[in-house]
C-alpha positions in Angstrom: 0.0 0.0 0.0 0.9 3.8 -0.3 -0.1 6.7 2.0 0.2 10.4 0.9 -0.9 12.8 3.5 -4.5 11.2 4.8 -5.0 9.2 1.7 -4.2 5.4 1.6 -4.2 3.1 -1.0 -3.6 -0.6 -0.6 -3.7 -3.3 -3.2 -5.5 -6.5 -2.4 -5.0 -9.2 -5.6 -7.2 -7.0 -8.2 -8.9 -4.6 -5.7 -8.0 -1.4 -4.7 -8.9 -0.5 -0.9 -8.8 3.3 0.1 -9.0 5.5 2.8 -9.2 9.2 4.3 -9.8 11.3 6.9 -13.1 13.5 6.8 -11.5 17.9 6.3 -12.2 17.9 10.2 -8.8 16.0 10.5 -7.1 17.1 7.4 -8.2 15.0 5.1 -10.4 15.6 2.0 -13.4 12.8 2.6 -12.4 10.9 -0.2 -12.9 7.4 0.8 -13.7 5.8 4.7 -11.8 6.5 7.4 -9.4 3.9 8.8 -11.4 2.7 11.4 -14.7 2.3 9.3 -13.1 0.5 6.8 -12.0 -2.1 9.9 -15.6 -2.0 11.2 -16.7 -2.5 7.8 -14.0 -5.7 7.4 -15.1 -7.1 10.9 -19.3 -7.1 9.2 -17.6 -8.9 6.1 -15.5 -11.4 8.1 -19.2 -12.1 10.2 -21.3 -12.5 7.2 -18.6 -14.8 5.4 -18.4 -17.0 8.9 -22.0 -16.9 8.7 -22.6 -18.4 5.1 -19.8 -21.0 5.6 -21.2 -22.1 9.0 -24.8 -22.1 7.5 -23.6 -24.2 4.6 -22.4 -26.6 6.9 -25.3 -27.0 8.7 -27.5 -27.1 6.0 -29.6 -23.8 6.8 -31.0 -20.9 4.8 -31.0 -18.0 5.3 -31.2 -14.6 3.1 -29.3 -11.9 4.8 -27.9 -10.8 7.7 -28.4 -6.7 8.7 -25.2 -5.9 10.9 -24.8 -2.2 13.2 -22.5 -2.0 14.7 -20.8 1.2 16.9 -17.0 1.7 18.4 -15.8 3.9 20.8 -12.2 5.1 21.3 -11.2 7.9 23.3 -9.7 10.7 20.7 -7.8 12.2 23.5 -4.8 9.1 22.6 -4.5 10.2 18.6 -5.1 13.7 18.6 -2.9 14.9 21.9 -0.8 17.7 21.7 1.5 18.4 21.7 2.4 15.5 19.5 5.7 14.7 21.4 4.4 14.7 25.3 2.8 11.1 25.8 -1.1 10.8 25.5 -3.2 10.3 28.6 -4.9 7.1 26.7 -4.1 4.5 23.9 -5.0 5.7 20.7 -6.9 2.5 20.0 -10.4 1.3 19.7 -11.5 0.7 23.8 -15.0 -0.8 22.3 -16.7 -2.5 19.7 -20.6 -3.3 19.9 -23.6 -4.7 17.7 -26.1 -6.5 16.4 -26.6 -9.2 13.8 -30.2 -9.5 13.0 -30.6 -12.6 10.4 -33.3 -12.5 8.6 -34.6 -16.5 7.2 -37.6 -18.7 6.4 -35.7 -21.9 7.5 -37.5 -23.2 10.2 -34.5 -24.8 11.5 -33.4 -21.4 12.7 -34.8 -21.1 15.8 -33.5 -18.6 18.6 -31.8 -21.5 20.2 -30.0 -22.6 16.9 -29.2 -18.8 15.9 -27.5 -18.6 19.6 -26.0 -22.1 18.9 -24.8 -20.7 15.2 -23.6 -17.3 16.3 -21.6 -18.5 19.1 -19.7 -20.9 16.0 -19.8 -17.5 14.2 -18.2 -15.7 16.6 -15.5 -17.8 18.1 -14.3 -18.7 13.8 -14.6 -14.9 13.2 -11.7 -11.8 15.2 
């Protein structure tokens, strides 16, 4: 990958991932933020758990609607001055959601969702 300024640009076999800052941190708002394009990965590492772990267990179901919200303390990136040590890591402290699947399959009770979520969740960082 290649960063200039806010921008990033990372290569991934024939896609191009990018991102930016919003003009509130210097950036121009070209692309997603960092962090949203790691929330955004975490919802396509669940969703692709999901449909493998579905498969095995020979379930349907049609989609799965994700929010989820993070909370870091901005205090750790955007200390001054830059060089005097933050009063907090500059790291995500929390990450929070929901998966609501949405199926016909009659098989997918609550109990099994829990059961299939849990399988989700444990294959999925």
């Amino acid at each position: 990958g290649t960063a200039t300024s806010t921008k990033s640009t990372s290569r991934v076999r024939s896609f191009e991932l990018l991102t930016d800052t919003p003009a509130s941190g210097g950036g121009e708002d070209t692309a997603p933020q960092p962090v949203e394009t790691l929330l955004a990965a975490l919802i396509g590492c669940e969703g692709a758990t999901l449909s493998f772990v579905a498969r095995m267990k020979r379930v349907r179901y049609e989609r799965v609607d994700f929010a989820l919200s993070a909370v870091r303390d901005v205090r750790g990136s955007a200390h001054l001055p830059v060089d005097a040590a933050a009063p907090c890591p500059a790291r995500l402290t929390r990450v929070a959601g929901t998966a609501s699947v949405v199926t016909e399959d009659p098989k997918l009770d609550a109990a099994a969702l829990a059961a299939i979520g849990h399988i989700v969740h444990e294959r999925c960082p």
